[in-house]
PQR file with spaces between the fields and no chain letter, atoms N, CA, C, O and H, PARSE charges and radii, in Angstrom:
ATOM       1  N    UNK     1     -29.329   20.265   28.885 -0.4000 1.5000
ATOM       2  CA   UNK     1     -29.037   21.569   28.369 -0.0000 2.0000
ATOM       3  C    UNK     1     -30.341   22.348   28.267  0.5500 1.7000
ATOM       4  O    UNK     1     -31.282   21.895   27.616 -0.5500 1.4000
ATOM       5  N    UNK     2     -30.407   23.493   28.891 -0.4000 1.5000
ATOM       6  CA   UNK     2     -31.713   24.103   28.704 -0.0000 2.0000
ATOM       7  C    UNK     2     -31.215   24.835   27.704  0.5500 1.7000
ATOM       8  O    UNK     2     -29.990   24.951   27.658 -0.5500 1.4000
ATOM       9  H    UNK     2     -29.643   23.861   29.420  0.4000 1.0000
ATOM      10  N    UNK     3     -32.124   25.556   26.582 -0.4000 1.5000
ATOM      11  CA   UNK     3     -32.253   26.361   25.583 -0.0000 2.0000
ATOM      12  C    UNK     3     -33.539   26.925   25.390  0.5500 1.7000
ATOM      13  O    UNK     3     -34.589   26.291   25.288 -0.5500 1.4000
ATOM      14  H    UNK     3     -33.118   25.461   26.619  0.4000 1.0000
ATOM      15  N    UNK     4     -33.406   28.053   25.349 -0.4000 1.5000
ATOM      16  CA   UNK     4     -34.914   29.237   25.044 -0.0000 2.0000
ATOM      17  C    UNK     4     -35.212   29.523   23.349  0.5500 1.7000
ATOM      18  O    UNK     4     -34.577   29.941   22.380 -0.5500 1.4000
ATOM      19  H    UNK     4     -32.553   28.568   25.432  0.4000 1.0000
ATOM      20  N    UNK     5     -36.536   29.037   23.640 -0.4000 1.5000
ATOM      21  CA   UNK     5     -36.604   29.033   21.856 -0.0000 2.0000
ATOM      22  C    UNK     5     -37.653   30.735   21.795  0.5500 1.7000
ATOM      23  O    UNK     5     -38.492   31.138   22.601 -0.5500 1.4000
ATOM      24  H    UNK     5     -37.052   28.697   24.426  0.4000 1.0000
ATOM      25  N    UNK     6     -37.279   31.209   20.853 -0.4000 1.5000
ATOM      26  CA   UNK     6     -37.940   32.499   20.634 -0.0000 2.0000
ATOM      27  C    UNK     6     -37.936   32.889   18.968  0.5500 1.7000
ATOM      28  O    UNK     6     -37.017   33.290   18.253 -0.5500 1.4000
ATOM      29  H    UNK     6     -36.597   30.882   20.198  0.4000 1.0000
ATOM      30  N    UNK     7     -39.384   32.592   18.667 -0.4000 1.5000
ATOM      31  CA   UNK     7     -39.546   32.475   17.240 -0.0000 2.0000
ATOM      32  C    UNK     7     -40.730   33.411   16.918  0.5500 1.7000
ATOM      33  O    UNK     7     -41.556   33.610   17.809 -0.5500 1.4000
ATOM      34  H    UNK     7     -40.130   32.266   19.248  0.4000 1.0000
ATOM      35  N    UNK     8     -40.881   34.014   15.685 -0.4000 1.5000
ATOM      36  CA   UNK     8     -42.178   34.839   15.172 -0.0000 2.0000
ATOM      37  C    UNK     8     -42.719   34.579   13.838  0.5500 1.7000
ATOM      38  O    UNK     8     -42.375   35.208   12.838 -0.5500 1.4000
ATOM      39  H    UNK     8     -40.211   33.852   14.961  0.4000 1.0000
ATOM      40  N    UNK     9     -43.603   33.603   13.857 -0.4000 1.5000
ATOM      41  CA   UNK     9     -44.188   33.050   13.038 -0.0000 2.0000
ATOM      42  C    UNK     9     -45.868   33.747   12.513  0.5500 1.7000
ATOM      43  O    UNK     9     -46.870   33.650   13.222 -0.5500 1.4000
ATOM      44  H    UNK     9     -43.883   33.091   14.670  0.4000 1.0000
ATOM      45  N    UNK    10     -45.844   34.338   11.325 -0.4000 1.5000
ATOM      46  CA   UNK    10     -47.068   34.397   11.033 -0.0000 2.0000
ATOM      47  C    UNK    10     -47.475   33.262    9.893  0.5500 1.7000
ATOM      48  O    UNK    10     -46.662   32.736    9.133 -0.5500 1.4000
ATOM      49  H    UNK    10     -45.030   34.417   10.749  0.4000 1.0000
ATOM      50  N    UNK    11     -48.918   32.986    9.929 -0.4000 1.5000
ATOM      51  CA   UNK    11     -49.997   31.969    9.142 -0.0000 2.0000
ATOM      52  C    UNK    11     -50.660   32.416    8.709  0.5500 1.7000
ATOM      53  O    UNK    11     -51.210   33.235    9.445 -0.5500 1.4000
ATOM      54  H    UNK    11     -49.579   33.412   10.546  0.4000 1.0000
ATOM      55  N    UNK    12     -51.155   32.361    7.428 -0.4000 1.5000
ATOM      56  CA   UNK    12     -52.239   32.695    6.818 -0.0000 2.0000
ATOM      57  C    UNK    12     -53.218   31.734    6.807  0.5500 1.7000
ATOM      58  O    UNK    12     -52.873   30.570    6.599 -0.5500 1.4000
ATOM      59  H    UNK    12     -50.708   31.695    6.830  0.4000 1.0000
ATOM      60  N    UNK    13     -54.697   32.073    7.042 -0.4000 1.5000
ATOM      61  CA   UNK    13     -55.150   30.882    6.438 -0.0000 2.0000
ATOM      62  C    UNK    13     -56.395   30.805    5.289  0.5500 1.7000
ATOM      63  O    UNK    13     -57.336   31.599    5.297 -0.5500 1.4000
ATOM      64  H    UNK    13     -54.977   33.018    7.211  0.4000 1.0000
ATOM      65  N    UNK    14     -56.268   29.903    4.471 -0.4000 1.5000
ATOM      66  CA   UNK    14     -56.969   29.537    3.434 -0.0000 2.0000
ATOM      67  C    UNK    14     -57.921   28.886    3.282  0.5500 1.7000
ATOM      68  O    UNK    14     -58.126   28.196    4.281 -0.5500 1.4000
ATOM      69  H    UNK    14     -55.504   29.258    4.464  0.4000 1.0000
ATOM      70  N    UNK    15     -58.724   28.728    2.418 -0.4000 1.5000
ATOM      71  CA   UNK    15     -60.497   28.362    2.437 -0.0000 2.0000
ATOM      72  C    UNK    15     -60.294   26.787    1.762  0.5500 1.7000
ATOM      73  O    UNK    15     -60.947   25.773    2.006 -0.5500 1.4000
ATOM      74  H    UNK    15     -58.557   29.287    1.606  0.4000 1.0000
ATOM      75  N    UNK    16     -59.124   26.978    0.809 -0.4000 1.5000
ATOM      76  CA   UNK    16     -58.935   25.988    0.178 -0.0000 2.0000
ATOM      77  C    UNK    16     -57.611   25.375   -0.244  0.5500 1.7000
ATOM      78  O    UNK    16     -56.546   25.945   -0.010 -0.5500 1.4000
ATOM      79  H    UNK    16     -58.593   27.802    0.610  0.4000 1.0000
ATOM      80  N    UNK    17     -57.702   24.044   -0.955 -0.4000 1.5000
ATOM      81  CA   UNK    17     -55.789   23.512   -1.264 -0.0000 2.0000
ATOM      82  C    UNK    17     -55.614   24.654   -2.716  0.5500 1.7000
ATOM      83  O    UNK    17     -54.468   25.082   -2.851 -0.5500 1.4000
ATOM      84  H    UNK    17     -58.568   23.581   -1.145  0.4000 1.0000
ATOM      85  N    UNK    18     -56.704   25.170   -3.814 -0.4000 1.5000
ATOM      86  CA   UNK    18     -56.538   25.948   -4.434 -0.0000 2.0000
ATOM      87  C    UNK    18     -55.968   27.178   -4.298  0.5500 1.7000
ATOM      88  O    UNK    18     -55.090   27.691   -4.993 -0.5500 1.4000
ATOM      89  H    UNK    18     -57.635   24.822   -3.705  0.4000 1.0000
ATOM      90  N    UNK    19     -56.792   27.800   -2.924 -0.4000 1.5000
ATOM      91  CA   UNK    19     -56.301   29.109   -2.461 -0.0000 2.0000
ATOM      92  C    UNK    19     -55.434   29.086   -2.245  0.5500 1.7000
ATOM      93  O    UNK    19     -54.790   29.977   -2.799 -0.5500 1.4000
ATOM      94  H    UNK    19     -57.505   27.384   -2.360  0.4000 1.0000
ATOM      95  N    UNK    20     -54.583   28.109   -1.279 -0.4000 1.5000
ATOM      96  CA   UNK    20     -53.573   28.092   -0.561 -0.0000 2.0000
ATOM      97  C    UNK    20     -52.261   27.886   -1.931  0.5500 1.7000
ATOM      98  O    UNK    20     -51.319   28.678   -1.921 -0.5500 1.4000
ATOM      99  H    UNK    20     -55.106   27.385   -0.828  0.4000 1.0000
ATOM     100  N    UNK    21     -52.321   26.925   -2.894 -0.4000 1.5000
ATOM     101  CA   UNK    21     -51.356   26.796   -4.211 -0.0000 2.0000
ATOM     102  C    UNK    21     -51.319   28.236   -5.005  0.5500 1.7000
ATOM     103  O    UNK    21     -50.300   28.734   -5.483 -0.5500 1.4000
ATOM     104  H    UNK    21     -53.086   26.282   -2.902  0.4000 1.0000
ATOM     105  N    UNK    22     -52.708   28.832   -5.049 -0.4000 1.5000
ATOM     106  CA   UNK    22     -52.594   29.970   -5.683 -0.0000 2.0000
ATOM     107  C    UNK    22     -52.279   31.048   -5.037  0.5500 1.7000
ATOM     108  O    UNK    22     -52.722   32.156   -5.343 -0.5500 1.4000
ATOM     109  H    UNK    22     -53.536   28.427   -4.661  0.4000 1.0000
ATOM     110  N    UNK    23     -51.536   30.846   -4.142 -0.4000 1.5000
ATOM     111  CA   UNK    23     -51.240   32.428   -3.183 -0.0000 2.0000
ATOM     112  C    UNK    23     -49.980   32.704   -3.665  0.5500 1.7000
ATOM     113  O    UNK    23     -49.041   31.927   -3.834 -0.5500 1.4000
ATOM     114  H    UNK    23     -51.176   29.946   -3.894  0.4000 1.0000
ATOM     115  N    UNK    24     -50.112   34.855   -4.037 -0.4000 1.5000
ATOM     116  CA   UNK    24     -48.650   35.162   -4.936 -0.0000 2.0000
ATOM     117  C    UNK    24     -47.964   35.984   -3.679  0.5500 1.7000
ATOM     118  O    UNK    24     -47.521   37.119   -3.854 -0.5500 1.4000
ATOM     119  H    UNK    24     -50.875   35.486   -3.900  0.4000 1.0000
ATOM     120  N    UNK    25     -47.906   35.284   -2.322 -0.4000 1.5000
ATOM     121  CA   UNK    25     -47.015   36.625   -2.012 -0.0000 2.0000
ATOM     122  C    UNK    25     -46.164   34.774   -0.918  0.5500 1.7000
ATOM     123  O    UNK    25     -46.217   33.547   -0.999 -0.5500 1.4000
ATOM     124  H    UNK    25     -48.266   34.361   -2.180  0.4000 1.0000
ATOM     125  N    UNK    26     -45.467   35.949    0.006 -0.4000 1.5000
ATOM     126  CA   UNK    26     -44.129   34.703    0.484 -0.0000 2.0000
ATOM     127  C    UNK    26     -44.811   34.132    2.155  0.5500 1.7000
ATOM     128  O    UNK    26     -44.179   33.405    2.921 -0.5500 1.4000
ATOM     129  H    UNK    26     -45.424   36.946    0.072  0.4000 1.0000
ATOM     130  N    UNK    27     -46.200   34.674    2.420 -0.4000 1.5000
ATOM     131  CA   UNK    27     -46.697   34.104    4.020 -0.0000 2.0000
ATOM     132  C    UNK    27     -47.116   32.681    3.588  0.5500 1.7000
ATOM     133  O    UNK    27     -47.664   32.265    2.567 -0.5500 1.4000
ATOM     134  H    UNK    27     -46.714   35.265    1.798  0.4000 1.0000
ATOM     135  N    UNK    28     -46.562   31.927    4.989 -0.4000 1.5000
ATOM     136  CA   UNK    28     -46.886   30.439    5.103 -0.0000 2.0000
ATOM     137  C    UNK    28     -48.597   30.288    5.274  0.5500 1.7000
ATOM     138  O    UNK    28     -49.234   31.252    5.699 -0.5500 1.4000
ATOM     139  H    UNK    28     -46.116   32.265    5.818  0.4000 1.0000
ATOM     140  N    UNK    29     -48.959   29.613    5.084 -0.4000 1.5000
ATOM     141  CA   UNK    29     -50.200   29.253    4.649 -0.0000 2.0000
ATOM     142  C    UNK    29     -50.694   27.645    5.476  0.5500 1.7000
ATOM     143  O    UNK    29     -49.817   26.783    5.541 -0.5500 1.4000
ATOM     144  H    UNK    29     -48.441   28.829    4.739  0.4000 1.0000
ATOM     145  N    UNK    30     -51.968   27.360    6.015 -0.4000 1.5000
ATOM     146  CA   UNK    30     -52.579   26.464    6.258 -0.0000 2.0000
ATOM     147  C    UNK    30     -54.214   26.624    5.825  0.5500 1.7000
ATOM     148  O    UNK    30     -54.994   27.575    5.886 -0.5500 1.4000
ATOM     149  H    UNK    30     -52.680   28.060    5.961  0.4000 1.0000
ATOM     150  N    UNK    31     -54.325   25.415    5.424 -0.4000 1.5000
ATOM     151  CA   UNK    31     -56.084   25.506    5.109 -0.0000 2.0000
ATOM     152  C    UNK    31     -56.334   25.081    6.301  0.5500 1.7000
ATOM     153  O    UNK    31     -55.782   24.259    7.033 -0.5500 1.4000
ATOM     154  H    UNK    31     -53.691   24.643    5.375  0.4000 1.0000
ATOM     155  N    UNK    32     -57.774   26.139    6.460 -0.4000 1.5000
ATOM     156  CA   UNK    32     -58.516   26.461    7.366 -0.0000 2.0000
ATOM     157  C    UNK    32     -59.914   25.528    7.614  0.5500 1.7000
ATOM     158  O    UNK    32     -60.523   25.111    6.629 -0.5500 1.4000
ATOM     159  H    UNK    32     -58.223   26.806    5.866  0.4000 1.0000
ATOM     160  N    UNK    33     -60.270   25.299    8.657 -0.4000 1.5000
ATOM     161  CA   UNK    33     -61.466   24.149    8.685 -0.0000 2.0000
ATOM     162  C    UNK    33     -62.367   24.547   10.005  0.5500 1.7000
ATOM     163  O    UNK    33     -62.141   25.586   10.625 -0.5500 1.4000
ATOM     164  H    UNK    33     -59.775   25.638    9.457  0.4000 1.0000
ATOM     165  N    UNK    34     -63.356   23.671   10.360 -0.4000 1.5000
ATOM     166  CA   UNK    34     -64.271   24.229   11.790 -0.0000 2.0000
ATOM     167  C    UNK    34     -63.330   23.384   12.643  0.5500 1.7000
ATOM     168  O    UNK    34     -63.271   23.597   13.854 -0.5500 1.4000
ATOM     169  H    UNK    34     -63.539   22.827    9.857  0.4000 1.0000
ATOM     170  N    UNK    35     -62.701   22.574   12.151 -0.4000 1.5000
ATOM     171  CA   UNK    35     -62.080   21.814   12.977 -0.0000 2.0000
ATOM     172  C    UNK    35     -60.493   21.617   12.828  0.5500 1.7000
ATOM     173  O    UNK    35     -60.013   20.768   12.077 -0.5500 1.4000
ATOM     174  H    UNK    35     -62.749   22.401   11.168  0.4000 1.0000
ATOM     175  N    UNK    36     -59.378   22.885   13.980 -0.4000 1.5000
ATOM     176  CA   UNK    36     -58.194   22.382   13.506 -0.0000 2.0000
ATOM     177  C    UNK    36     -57.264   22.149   14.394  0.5500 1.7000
ATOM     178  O    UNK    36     -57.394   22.774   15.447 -0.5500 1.4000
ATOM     179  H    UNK    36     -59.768   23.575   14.591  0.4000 1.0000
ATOM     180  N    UNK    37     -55.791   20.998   14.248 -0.4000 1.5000
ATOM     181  CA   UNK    37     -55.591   21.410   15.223 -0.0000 2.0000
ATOM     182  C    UNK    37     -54.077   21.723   15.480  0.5500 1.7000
ATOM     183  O    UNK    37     -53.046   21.142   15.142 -0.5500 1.4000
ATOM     184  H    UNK    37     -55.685   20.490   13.393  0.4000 1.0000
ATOM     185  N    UNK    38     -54.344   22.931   16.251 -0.4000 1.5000
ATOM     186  CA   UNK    38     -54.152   23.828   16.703 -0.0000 2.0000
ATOM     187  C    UNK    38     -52.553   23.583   16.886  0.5500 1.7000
ATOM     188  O    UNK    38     -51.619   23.968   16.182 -0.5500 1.4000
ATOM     189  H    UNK    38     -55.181   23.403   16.525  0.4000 1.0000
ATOM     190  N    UNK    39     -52.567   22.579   18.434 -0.4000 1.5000
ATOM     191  CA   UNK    39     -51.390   21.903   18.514 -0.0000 2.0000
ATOM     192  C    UNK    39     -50.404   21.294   17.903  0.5500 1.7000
ATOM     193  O    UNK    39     -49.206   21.445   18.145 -0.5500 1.4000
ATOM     194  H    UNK    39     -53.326   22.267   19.007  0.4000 1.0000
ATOM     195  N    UNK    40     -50.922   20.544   17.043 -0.4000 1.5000
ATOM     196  CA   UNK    40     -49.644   20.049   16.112 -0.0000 2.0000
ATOM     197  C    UNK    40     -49.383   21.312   15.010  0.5500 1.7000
ATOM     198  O    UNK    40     -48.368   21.134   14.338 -0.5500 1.4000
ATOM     199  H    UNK    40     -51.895   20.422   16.846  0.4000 1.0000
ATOM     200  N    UNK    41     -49.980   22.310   14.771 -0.4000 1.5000
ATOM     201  CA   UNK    41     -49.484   23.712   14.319 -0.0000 2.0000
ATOM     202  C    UNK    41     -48.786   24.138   15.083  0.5500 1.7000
ATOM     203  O    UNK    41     -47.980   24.770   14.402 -0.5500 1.4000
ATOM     204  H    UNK    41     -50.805   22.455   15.317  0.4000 1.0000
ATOM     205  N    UNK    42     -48.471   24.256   16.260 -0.4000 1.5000
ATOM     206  CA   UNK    42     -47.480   25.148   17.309 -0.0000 2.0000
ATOM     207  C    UNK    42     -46.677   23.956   17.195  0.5500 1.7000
ATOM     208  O    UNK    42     -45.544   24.344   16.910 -0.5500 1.4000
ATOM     209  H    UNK    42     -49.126   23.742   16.813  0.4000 1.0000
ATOM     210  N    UNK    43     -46.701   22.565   17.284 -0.4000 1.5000
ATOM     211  CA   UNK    43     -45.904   21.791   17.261 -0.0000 2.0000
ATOM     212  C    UNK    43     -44.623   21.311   16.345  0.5500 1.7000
ATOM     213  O    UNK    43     -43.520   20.828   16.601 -0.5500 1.4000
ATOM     214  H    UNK    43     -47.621   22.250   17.516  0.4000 1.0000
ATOM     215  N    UNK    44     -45.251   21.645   15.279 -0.4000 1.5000
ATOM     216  CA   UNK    44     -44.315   21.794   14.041 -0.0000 2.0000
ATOM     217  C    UNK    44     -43.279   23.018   13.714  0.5500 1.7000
ATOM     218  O    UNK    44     -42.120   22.895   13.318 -0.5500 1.4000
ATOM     219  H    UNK    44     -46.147   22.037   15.071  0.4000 1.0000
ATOM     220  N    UNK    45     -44.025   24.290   13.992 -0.4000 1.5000
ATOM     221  CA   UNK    45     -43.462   25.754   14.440 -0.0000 2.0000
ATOM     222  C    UNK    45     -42.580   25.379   15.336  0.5500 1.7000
ATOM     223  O    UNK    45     -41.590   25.182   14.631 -0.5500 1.4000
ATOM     224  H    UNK    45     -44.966   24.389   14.314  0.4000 1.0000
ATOM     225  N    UNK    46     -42.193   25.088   16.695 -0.4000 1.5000
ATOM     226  CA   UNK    46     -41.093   24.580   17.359 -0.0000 2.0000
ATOM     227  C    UNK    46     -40.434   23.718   16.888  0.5500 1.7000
ATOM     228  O    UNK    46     -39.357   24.017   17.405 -0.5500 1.4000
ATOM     229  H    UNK    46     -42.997   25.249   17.268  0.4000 1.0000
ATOM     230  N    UNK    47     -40.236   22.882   16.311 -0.4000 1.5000
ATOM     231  CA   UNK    47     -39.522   21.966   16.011 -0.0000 2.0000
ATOM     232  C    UNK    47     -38.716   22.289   14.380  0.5500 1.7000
ATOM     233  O    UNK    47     -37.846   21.642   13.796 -0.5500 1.4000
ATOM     234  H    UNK    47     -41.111   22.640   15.891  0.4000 1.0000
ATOM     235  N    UNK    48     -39.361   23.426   14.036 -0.4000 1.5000
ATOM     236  CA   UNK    48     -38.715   24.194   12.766 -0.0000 2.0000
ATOM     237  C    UNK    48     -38.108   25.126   13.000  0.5500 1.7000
ATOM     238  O    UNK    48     -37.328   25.586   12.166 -0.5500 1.4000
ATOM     239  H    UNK    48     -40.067   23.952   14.510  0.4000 1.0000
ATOM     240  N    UNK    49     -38.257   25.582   13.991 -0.4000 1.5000
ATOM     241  CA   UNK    49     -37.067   26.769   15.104 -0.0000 2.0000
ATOM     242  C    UNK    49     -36.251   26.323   15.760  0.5500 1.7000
ATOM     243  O    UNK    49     -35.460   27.112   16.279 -0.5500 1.4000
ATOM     244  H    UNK    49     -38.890   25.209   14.669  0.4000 1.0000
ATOM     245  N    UNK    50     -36.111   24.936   15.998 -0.4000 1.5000
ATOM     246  CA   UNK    50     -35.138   24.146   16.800 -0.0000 2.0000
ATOM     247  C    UNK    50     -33.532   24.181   16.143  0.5500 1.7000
ATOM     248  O    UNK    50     -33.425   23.533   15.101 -0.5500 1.4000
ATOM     249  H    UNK    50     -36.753   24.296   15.577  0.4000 1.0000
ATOM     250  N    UNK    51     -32.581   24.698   16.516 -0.4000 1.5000
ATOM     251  CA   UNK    51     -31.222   24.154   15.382 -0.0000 2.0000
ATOM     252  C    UNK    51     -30.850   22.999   15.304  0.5500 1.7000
ATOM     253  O    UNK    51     -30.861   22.394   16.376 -0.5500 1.4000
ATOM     254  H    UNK    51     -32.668   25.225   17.362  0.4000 1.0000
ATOM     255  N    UNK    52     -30.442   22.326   14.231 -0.4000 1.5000
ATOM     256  CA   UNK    52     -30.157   21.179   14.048 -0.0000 2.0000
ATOM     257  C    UNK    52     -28.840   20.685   14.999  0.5500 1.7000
ATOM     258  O    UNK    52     -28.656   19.480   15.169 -0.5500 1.4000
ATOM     259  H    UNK    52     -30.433   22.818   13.361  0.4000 1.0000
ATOM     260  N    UNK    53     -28.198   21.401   15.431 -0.4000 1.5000
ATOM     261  CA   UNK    53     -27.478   21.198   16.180 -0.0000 2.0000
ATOM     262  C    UNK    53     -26.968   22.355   17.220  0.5500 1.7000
ATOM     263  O    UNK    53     -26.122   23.227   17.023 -0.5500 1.4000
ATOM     264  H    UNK    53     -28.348   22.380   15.292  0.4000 1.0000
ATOM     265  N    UNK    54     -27.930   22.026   18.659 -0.4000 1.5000
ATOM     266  CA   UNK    54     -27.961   23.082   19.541 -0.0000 2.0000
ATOM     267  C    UNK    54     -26.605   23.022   20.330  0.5500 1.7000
ATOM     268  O    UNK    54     -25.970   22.012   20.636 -0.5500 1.4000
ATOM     269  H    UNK    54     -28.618   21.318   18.819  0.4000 1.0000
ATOM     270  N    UNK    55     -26.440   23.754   20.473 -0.4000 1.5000
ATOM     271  CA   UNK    55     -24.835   23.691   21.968 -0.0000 2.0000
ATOM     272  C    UNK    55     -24.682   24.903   22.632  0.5500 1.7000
ATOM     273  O    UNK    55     -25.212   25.931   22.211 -0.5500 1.4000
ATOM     274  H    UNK    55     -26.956   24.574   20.225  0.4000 1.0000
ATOM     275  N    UNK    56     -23.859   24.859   23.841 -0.4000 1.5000
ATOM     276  CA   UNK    56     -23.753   26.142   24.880 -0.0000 2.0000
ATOM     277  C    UNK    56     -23.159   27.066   24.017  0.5500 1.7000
ATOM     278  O    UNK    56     -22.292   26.722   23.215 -0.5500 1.4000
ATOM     279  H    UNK    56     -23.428   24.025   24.183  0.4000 1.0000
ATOM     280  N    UNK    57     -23.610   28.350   24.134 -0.4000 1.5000
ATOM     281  CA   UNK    57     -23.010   29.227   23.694 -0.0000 2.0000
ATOM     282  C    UNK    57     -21.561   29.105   24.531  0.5500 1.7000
ATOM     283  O    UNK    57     -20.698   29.668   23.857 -0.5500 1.4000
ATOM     284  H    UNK    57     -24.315   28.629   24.786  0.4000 1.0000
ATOM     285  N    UNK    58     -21.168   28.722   25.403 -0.4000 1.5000
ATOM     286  CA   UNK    58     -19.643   28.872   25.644 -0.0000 2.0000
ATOM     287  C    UNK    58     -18.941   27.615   24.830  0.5500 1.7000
ATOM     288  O    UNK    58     -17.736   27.391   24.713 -0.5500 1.4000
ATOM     289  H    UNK    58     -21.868   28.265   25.950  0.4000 1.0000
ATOM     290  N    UNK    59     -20.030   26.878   24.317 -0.4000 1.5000
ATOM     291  CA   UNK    59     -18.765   26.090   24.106 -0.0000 2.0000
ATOM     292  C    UNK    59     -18.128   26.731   22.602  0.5500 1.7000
ATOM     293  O    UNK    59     -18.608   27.718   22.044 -0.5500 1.4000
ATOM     294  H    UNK    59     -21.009   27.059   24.413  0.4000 1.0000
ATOM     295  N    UNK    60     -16.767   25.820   22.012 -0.4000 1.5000
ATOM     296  CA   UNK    60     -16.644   26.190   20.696 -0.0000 2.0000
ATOM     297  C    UNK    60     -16.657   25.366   19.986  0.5500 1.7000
ATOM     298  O    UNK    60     -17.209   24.319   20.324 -0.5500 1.4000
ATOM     299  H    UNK    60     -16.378   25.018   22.465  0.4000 1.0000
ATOM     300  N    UNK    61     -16.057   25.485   18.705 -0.4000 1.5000
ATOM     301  CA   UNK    61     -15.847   24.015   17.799 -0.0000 2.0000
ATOM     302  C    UNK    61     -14.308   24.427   17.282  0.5500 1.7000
ATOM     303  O    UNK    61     -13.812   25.444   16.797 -0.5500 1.4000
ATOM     304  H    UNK    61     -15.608   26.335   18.430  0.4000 1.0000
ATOM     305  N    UNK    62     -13.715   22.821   17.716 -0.4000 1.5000
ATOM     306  CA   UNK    62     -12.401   23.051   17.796 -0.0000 2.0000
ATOM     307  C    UNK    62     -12.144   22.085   16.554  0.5500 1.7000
ATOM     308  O    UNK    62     -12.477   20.913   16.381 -0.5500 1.4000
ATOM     309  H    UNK    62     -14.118   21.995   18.110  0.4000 1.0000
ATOM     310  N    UNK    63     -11.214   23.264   15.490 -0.4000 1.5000
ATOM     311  CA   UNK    63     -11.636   22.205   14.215 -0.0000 2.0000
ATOM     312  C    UNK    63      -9.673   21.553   14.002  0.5500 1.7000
ATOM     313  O    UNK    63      -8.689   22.227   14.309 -0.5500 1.4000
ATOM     314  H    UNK    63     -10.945   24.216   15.630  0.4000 1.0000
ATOM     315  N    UNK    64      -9.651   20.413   13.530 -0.4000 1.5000
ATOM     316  CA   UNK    64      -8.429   19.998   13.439 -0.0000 2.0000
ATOM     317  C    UNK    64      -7.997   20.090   12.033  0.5500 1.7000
ATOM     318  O    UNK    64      -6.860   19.744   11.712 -0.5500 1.4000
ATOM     319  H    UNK    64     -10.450   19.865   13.281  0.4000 1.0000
């Protein structure tokens, strides 16, 4: 089954686990480092956009 994932994710990022606990507004948040990575951030972002249960839009659910 192919499926097109199309998601818009913004990140904030933080200096610290303080900054990041003390933030008052609703953006997702990662602490920030010289070293990050990157990938398993986009990796997690897809897999949180994924539906738990994908199917063809033609099909239906035929309930008994």
């Amino acid at each position: 089954m192919q499926w097109t994932l199309s998601t818009n994710v913004s990140l904030g990022l933080a200096r610290s686990l303080q900054e990041l606990e003390g933030a008052q507004d609703d953006l997702d948040r990662v602490v920030a480092g010289k070293s990050m990575n990157i990938e398993g951030l986009v990796e997690d972002e897809v897999i949180l956009a994924v539906p738990m249960v994908p199917r063809h839009e033609i099909c239906s659910l035929h309930e008994s």
